[in-house]
PQR file of N, CA, C, O and H, with PARSE charges and radii, in Angstrom:
ATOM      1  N   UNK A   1     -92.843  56.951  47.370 -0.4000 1.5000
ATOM      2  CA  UNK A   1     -92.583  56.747  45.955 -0.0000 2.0000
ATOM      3  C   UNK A   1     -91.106  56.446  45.743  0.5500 1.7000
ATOM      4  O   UNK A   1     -90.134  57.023  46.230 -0.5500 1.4000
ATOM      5  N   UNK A   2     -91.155  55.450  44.936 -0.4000 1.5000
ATOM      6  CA  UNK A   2     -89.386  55.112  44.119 -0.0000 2.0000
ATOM      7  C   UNK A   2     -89.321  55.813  43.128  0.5500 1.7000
ATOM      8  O   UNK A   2     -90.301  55.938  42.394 -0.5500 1.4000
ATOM      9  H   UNK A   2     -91.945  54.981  44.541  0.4000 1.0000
ATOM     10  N   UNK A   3     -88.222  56.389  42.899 -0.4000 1.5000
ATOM     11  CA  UNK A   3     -87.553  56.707  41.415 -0.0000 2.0000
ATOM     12  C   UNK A   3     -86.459  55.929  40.911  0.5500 1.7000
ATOM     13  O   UNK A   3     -85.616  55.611  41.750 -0.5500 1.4000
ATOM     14  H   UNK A   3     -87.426  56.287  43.496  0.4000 1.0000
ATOM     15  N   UNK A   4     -86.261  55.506  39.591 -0.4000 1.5000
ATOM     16  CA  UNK A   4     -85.890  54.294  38.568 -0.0000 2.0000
ATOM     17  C   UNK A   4     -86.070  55.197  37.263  0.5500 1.7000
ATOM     18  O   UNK A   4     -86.704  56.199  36.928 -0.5500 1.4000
ATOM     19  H   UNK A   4     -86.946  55.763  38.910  0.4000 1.0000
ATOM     20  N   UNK A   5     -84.862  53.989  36.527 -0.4000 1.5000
ATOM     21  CA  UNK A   5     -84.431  54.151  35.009 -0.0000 2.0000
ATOM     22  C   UNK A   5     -85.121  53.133  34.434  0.5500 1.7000
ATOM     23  O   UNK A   5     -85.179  52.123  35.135 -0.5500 1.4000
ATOM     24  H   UNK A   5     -84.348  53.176  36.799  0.4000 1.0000
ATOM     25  N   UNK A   6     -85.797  53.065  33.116 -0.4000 1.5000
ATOM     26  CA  UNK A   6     -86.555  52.267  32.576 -0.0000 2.0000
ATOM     27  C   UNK A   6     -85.258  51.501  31.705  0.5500 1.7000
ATOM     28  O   UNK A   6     -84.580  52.125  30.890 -0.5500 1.4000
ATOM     29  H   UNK A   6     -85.750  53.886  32.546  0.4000 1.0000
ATOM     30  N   UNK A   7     -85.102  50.443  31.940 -0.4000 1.5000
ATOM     31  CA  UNK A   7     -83.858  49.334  31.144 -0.0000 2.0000
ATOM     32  C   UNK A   7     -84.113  48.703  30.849  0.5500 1.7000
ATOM     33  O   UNK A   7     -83.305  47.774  30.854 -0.5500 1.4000
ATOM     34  H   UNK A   7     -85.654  49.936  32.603  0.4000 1.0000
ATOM     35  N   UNK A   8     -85.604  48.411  30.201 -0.4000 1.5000
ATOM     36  CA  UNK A   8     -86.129  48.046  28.663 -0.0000 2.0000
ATOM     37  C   UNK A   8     -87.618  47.865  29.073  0.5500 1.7000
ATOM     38  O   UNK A   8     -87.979  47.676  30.235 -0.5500 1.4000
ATOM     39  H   UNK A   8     -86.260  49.166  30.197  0.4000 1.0000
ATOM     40  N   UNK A   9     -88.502  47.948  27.922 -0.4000 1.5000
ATOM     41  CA  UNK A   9     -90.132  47.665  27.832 -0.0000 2.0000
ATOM     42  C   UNK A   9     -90.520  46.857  26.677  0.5500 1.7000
ATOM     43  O   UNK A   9     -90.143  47.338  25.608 -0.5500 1.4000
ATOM     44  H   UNK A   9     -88.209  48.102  26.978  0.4000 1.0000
ATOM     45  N   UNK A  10     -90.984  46.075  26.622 -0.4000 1.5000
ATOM     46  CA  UNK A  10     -91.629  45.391  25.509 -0.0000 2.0000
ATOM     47  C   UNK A  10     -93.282  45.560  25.671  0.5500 1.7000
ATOM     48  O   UNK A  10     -94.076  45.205  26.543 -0.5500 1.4000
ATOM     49  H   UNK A  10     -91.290  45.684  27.490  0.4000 1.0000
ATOM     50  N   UNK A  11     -93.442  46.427  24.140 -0.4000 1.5000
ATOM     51  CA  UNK A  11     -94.655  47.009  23.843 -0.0000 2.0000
ATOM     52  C   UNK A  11     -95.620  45.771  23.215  0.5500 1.7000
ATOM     53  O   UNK A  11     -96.843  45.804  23.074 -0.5500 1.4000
ATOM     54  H   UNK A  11     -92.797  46.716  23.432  0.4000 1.0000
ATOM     55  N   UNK A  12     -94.580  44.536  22.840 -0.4000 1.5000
ATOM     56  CA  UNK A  12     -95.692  43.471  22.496 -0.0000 2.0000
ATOM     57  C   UNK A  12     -95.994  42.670  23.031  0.5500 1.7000
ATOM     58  O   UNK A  12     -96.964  42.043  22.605 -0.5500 1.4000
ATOM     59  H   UNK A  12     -93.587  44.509  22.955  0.4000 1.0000
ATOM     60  N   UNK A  13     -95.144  42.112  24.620 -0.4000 1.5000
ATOM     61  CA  UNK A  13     -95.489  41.731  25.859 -0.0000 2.0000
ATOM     62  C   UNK A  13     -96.442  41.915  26.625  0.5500 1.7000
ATOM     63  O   UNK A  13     -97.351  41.203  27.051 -0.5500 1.4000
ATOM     64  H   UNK A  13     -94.356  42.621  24.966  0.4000 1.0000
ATOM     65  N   UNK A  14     -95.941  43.615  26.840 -0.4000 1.5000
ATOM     66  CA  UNK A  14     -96.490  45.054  27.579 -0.0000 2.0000
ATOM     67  C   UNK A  14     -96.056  44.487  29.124  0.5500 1.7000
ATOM     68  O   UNK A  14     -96.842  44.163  30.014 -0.5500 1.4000
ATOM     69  H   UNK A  14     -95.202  44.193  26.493  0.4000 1.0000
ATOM     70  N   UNK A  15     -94.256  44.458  29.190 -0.4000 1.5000
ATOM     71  CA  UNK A  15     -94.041  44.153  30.198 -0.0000 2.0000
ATOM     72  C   UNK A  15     -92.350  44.472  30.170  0.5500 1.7000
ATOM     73  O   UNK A  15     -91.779  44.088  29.150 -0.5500 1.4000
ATOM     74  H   UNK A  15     -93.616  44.721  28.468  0.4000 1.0000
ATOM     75  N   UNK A  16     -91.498  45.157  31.235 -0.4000 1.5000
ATOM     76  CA  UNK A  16     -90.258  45.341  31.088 -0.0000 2.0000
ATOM     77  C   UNK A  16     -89.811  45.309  32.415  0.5500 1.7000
ATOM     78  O   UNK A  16     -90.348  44.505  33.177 -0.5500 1.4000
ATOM     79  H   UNK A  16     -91.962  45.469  32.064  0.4000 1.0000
ATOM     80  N   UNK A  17     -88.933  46.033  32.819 -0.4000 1.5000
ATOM     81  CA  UNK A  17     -88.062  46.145  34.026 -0.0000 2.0000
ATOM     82  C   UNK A  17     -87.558  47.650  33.819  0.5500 1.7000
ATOM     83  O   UNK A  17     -87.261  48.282  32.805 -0.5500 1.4000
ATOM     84  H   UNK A  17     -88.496  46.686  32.200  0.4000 1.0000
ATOM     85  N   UNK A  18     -87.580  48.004  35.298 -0.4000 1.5000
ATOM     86  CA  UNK A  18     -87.052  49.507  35.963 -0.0000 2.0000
ATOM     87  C   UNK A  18     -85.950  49.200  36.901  0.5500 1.7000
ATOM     88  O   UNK A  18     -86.090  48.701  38.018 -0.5500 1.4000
ATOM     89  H   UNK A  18     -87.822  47.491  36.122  0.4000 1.0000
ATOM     90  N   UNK A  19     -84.728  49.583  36.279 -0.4000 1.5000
ATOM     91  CA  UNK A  19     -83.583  49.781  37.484 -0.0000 2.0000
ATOM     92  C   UNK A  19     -83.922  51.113  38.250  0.5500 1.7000
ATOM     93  O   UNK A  19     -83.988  52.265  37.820 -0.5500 1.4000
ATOM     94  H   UNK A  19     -84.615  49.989  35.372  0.4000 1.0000
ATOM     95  N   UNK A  20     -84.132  50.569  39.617 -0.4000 1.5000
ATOM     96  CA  UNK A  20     -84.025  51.196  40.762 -0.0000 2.0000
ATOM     97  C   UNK A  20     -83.174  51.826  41.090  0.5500 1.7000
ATOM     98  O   UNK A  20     -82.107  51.347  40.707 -0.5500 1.4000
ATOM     99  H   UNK A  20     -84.079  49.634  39.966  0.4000 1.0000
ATOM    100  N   UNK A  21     -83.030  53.121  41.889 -0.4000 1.5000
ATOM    101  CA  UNK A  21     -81.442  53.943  41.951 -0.0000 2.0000
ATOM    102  C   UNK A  21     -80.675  53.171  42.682  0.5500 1.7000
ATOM    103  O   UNK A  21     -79.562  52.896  42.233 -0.5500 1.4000
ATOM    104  H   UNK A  21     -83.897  53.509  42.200  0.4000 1.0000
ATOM    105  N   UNK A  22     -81.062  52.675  43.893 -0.4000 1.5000
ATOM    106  CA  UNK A  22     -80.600  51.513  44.203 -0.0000 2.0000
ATOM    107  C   UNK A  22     -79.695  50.050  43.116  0.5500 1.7000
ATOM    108  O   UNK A  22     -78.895  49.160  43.404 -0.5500 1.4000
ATOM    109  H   UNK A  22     -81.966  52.899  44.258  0.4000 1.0000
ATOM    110  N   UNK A  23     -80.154  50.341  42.269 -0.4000 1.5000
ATOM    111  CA  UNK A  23     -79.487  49.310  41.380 -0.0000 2.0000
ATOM    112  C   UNK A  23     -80.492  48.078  41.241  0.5500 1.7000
ATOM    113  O   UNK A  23     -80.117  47.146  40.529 -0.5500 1.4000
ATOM    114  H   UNK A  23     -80.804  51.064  42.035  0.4000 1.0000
ATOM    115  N   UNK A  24     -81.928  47.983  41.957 -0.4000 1.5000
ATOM    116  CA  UNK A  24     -81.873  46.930  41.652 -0.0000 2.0000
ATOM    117  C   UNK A  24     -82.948  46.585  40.612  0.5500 1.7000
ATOM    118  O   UNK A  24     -83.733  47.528  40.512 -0.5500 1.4000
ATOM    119  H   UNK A  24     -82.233  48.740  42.536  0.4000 1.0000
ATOM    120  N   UNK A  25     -83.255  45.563  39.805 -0.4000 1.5000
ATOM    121  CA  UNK A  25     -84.474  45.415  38.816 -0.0000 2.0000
ATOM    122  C   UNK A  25     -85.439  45.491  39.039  0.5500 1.7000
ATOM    123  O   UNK A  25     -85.606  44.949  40.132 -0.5500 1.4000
ATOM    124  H   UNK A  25     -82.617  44.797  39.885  0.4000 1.0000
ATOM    125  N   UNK A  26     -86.634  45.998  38.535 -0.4000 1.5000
ATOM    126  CA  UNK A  26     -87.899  45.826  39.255 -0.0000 2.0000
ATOM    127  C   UNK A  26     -88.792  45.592  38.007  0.5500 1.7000
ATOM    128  O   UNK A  26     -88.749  46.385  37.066 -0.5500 1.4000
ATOM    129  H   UNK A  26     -86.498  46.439  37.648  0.4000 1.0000
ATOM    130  N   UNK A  27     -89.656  44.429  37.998 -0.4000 1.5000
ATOM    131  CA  UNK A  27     -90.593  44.467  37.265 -0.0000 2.0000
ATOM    132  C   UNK A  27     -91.882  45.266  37.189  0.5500 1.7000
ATOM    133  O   UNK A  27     -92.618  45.635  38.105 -0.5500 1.4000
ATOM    134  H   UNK A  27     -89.691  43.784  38.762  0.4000 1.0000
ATOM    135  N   UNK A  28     -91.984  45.459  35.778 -0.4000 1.5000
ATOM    136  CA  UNK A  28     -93.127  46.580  35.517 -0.0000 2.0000
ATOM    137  C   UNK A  28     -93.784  46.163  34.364  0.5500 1.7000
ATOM    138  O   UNK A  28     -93.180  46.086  33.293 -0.5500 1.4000
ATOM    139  H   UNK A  28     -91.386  45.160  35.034  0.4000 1.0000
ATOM    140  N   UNK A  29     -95.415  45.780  34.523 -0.4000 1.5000
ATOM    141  CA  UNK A  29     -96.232  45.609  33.421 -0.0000 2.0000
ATOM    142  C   UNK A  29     -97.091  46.689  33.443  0.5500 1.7000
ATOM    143  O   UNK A  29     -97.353  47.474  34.355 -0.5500 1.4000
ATOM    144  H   UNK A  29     -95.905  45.843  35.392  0.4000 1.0000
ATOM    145  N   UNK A  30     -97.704  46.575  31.701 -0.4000 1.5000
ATOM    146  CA  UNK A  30     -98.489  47.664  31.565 -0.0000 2.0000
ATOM    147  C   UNK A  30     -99.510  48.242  32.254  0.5500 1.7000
ATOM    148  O   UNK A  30     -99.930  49.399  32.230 -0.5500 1.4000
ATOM    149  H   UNK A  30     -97.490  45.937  30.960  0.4000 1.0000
ATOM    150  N   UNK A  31     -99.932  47.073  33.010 -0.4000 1.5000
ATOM    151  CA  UNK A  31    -101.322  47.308  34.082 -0.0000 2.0000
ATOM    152  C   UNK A  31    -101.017  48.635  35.222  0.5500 1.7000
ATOM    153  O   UNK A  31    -101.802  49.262  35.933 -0.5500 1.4000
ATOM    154  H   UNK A  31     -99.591  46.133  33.030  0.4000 1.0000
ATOM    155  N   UNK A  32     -99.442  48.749  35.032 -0.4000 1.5000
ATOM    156  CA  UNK A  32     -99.025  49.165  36.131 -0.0000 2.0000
ATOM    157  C   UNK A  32     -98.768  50.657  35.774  0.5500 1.7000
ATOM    158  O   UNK A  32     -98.017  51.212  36.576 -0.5500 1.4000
ATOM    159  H   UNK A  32     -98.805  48.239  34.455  0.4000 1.0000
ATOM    160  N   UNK A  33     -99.150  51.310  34.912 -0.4000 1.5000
ATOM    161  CA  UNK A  33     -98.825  52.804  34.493 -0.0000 2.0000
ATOM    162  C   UNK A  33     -99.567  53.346  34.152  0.5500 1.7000
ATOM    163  O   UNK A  33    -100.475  52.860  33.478 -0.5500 1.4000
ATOM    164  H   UNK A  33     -99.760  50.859  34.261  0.4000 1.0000
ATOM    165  N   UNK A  34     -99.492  54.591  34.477 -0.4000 1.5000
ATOM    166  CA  UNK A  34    -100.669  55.296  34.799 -0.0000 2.0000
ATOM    167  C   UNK A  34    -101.167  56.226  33.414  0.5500 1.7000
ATOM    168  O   UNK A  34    -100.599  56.657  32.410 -0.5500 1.4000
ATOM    169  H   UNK A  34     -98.754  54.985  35.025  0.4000 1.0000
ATOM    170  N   UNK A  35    -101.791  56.244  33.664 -0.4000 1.5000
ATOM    171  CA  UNK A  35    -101.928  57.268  32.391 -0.0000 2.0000
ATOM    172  C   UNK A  35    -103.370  56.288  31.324  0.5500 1.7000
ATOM    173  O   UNK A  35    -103.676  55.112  31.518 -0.5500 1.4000
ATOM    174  H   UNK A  35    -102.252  55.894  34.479  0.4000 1.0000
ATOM    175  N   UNK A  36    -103.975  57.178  30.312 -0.4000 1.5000
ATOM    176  CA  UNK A  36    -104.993  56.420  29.455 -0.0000 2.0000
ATOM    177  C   UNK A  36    -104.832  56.275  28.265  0.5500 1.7000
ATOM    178  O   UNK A  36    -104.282  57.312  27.894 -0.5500 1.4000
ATOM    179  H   UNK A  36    -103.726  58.134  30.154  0.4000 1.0000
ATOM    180  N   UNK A  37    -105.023  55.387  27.120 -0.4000 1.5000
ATOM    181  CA  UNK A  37    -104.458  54.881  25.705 -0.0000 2.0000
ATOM    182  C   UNK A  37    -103.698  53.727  26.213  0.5500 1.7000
ATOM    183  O   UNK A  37    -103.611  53.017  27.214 -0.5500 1.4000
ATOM    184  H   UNK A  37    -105.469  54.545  27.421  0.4000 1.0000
ATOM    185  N   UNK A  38    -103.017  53.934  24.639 -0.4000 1.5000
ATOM    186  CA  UNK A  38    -101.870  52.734  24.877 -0.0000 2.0000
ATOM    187  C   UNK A  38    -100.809  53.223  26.177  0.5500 1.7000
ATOM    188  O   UNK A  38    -100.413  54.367  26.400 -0.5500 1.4000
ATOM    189  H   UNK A  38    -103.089  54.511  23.825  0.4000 1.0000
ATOM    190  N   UNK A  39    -100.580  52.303  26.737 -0.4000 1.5000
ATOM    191  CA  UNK A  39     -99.197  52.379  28.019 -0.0000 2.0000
ATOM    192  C   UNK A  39     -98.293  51.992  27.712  0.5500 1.7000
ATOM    193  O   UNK A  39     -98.275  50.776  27.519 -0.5500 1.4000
ATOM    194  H   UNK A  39    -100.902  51.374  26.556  0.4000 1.0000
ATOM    195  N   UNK A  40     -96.814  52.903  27.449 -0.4000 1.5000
ATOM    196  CA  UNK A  40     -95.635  52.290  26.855 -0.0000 2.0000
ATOM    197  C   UNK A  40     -94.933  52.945  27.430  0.5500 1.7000
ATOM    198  O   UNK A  40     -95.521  53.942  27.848 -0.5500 1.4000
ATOM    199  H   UNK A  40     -96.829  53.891  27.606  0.4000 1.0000
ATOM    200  N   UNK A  41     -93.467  52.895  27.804 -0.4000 1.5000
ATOM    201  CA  UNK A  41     -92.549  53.401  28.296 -0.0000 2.0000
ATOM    202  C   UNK A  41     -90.829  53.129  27.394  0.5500 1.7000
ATOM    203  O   UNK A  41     -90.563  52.187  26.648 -0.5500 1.4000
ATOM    204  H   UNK A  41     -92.989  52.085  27.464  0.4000 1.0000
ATOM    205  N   UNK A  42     -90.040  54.116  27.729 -0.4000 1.5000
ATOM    206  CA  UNK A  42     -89.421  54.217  26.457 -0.0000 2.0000
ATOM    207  C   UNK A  42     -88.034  53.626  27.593  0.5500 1.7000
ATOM    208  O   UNK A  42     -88.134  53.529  28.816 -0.5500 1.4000
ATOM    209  H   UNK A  42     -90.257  54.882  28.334  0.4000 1.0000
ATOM    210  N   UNK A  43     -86.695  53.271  26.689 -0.4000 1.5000
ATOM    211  CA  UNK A  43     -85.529  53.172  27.639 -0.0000 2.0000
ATOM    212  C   UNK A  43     -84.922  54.139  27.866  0.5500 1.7000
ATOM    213  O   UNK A  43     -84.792  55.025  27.022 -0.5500 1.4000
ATOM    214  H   UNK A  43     -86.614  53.350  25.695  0.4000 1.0000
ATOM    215  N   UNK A  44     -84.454  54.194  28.950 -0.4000 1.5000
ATOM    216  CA  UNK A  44     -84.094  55.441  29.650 -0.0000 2.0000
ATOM    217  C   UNK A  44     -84.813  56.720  30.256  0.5500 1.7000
ATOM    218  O   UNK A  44     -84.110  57.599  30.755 -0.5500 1.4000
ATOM    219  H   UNK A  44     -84.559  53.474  29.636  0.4000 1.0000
ATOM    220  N   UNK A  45     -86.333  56.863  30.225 -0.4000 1.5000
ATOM    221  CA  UNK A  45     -87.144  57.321  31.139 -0.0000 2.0000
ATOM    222  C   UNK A  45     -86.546  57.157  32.330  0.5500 1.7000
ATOM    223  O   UNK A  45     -85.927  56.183  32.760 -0.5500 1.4000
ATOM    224  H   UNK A  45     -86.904  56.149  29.820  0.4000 1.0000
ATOM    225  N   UNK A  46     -86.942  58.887  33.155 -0.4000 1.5000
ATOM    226  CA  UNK A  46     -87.160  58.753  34.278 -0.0000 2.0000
ATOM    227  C   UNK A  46     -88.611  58.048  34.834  0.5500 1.7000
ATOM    228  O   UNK A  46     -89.702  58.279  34.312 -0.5500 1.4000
ATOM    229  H   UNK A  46     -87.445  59.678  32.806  0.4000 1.0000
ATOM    230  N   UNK A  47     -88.447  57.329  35.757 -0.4000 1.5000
ATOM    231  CA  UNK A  47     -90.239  57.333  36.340 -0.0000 2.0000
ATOM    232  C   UNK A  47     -90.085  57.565  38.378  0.5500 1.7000
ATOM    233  O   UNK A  47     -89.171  57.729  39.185 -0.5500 1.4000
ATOM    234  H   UNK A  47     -87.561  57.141  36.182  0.4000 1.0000
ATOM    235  N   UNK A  48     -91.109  57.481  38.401 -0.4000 1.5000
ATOM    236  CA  UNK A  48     -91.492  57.244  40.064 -0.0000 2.0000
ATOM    237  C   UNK A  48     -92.558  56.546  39.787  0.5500 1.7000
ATOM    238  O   UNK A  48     -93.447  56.656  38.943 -0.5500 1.4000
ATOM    239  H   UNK A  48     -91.852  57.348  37.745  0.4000 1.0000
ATOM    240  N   UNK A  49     -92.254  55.554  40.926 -0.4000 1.5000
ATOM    241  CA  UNK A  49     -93.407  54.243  41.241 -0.0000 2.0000
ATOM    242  C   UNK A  49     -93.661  53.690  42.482  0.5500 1.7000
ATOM    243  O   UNK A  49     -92.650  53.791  43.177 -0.5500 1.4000
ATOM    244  H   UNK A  49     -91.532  55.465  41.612  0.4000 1.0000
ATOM    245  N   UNK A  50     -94.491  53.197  43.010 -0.4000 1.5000
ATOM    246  CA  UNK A  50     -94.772  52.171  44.123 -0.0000 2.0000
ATOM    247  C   UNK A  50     -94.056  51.152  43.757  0.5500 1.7000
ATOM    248  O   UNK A  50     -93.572  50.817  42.676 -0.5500 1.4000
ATOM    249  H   UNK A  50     -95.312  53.114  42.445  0.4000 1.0000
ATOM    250  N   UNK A  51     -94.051  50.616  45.002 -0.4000 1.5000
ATOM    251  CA  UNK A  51     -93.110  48.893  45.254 -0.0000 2.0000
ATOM    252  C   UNK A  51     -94.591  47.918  45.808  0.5500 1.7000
ATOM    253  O   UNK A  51     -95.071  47.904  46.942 -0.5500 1.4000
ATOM    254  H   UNK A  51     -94.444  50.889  45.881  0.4000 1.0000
ATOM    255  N   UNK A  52     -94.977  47.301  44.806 -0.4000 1.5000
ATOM    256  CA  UNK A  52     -95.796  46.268  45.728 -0.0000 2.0000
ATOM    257  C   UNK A  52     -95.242  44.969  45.108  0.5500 1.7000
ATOM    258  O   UNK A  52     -94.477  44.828  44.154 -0.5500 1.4000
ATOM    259  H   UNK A  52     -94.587  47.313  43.885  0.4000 1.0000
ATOM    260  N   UNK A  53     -96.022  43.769  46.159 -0.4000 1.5000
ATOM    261  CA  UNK A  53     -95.344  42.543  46.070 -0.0000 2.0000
ATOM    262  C   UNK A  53     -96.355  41.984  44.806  0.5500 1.7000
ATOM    263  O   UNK A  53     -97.508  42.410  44.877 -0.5500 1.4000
ATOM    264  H   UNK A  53     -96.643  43.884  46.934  0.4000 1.0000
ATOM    265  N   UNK A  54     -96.111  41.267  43.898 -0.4000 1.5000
ATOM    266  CA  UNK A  54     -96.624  40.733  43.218 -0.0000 2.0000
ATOM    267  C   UNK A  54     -96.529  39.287  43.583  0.5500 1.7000
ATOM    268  O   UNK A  54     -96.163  38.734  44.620 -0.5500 1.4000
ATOM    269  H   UNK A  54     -95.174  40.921  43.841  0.4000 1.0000
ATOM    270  N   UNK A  55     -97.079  38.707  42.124 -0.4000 1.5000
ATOM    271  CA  UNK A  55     -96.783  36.764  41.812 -0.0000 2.0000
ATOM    272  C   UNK A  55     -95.472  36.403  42.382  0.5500 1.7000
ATOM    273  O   UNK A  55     -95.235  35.641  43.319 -0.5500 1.4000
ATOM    274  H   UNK A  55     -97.377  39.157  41.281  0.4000 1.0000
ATOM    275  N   UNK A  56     -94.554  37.180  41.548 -0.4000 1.5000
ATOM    276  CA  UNK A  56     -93.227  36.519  41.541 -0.0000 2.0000
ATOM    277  C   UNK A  56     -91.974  37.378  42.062  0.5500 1.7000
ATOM    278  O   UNK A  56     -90.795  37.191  41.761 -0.5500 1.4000
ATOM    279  H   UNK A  56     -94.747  37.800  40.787  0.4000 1.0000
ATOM    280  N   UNK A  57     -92.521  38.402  42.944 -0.4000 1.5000
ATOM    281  CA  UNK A  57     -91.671  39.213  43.571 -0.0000 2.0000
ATOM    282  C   UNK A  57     -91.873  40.523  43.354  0.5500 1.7000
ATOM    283  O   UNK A  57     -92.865  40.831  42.692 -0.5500 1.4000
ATOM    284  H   UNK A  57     -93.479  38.554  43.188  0.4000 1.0000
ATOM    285  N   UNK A  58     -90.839  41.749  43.943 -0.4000 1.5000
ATOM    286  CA  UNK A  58     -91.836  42.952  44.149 -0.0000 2.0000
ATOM    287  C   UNK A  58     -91.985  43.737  42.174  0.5500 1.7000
ATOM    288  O   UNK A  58     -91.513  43.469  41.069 -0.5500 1.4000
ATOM    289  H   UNK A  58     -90.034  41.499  44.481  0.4000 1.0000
ATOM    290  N   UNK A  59     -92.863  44.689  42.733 -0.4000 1.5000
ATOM    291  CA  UNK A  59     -93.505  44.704  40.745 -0.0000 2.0000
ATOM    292  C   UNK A  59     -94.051  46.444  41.259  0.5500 1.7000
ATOM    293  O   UNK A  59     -94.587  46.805  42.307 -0.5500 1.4000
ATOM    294  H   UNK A  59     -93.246  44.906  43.631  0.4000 1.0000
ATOM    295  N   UNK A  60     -93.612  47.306  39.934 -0.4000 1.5000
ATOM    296  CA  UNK A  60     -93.915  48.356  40.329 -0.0000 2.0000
ATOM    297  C   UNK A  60     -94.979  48.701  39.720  0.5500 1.7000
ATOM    298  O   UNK A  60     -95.059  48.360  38.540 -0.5500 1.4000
ATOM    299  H   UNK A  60     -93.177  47.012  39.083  0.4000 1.0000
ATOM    300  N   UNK A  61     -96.176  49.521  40.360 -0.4000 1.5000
ATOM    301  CA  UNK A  61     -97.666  49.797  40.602 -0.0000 2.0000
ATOM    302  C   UNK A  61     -97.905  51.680  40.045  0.5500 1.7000
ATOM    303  O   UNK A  61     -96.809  52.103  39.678 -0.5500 1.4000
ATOM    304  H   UNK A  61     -96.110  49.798  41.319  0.4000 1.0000
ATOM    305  N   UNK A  62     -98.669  52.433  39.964 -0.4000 1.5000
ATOM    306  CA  UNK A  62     -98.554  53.395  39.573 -0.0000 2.0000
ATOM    307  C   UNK A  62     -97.286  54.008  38.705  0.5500 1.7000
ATOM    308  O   UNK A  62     -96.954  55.039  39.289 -0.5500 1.4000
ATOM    309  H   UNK A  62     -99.560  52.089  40.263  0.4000 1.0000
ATOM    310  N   UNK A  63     -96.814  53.891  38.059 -0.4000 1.5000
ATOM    311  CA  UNK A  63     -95.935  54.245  37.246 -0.0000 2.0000
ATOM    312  C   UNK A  63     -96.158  55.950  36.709  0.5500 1.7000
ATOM    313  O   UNK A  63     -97.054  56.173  35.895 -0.5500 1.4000
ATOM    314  H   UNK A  63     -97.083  53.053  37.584  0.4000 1.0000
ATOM    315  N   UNK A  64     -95.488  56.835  37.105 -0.4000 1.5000
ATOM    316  CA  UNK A  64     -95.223  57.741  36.432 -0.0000 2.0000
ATOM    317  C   UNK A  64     -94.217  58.412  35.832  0.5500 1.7000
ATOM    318  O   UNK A  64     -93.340  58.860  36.571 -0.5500 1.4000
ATOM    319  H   UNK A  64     -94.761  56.653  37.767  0.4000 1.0000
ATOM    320  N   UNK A  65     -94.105  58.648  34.277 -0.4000 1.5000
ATOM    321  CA  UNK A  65     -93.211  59.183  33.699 -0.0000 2.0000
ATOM    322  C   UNK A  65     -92.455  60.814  34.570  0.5500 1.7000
ATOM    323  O   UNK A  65     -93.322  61.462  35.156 -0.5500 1.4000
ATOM    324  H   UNK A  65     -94.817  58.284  33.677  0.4000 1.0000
ATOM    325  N   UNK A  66     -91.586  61.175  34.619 -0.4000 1.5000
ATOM    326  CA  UNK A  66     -90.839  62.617  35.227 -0.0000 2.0000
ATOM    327  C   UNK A  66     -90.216  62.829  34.352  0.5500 1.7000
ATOM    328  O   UNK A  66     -90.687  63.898  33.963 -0.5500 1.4000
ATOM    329  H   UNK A  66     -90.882  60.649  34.143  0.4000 1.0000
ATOM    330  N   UNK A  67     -89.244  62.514  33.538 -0.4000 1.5000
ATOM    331  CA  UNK A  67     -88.806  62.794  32.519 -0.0000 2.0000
ATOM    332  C   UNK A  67     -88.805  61.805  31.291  0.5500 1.7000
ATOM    333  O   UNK A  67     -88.370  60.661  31.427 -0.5500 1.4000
ATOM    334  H   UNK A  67     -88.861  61.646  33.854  0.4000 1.0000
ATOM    335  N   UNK A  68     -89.338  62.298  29.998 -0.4000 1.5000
ATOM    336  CA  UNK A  68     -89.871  61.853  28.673 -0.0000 2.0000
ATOM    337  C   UNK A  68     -88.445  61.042  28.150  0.5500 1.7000
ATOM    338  O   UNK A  68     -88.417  60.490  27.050 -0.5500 1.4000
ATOM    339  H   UNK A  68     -89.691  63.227  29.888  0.4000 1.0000
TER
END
């Protein structure tokens, strides 16, 4: 598992980016978080996630919130 800062989400997309502690961006769509209802994530959440490769480069998969 990775842990990352959420550095923005768009809830009308349903698609944002997670800086990695590493520093680096990682894309994250809603498909990709876990949990049931609406899937939204706020800026500046902690999360932990998988790294898988997507379409257009790597894209993070299970998404879980650690800190609100």
């Amino acid at each position: 598992m990775h842990r990352g800062k959420v550095k923005w989400f768009d809830t009308v997309k349903g698609y944002g980016f997670i800086e990695s502690d590493n520093g680096d961006d990682v894309f994250v769509h809603f498909t990709g978080i876990v949990g049931d209802g609406f899937k939204n994530l706020e800026d500046n959440q902690l999360v932990e996630y998988e790294l898988t490769e997507g379409n257009r480069g790597p894209q993070a998969s299970h998404v879980v919130v650690i800190q609100p």
